[in-house]
C-alpha positions as CSV (number, residue, x, y, z in Angstrom):
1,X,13.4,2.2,-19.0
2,X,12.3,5.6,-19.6
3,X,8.7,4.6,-20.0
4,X,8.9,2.7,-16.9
5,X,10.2,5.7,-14.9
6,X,6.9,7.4,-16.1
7,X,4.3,5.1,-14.7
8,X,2.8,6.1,-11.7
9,X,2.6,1.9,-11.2
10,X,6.3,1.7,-10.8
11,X,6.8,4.5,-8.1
12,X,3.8,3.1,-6.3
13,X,5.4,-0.4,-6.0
14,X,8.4,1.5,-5.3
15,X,7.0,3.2,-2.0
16,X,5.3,0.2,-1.5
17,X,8.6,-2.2,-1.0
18,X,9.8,0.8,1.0
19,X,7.0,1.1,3.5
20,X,7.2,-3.0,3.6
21,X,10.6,-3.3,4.4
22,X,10.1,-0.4,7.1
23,X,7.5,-2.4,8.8
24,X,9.4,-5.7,8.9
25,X,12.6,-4.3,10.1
26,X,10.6,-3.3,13.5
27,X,11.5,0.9,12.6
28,X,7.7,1.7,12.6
29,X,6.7,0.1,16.0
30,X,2.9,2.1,16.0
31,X,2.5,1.3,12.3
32,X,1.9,4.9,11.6
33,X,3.7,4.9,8.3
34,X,2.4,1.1,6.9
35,X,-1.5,1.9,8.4
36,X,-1.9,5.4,9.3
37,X,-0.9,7.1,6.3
38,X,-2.5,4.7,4.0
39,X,-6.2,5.7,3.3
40,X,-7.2,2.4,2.3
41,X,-5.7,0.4,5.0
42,X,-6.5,3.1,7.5
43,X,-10.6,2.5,6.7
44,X,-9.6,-1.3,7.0
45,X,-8.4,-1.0,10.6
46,X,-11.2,1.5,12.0
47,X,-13.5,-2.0,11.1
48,X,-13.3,-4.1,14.2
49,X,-14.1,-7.2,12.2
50,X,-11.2,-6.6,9.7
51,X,-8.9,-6.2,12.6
52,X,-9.6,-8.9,14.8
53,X,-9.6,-11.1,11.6
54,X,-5.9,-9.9,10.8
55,X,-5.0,-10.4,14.6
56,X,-6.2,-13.6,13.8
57,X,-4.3,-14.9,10.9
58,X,-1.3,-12.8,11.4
59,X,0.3,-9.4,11.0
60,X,2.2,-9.8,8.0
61,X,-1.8,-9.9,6.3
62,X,-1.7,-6.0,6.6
63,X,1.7,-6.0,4.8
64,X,0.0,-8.0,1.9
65,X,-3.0,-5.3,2.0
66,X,-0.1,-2.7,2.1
67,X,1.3,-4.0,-1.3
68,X,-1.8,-5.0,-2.6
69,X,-3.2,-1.0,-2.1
70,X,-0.2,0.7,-3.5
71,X,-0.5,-1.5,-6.5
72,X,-4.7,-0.4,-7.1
73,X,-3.4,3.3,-6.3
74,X,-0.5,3.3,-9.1
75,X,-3.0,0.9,-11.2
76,X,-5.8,3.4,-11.0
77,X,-3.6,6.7,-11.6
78,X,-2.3,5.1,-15.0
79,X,-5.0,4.5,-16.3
80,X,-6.6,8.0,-15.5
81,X,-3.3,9.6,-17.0
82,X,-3.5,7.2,-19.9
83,X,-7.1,8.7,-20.4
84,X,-6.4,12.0,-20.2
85,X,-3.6,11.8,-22.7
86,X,-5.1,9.5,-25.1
């Protein structure tokens, strides 16, 4: 468990489940916190093609892209910690 604690993977997922369930619940109307504050996400939406294909299939796509992104982010800082340490 303490291992677990340690991984940059686990508090990403974390945040990521947080930021999801803000979203659904309706608390972040503007999507500030699920697009805005997400680098990734946030280059997504500035392409007009990406966002007219999302309006098109349904909002719950950028929640999929939310999770998806926090899991490269904690994916990619493991491995550079594992790197450095190794």
């Amino acid at each position: 468990m303490k291992k677990l604690i340690k991984k940059f993977l686990f508090w990403f997922v974390l945040m990521g489940v947080i930021v999801n369930v803000i979203s659904i619940t309706g608390s972040d109307d503007k999507n500030i916190i699920l697009i805005g504050l997400n680098p990734l996400l946030n280059l997504l939406e500035s392409n007009s093609t990406i966002r007219e294909f999302t309006k098109s299939i349904g909002f719950y796509v950028w929640n999929i892209f939310s999770m998806l992104s926090f899991i490269i982010y904690g994916l990619l800082l493991d491995s550079i910690s594992h790197k450095k340490y190794k």
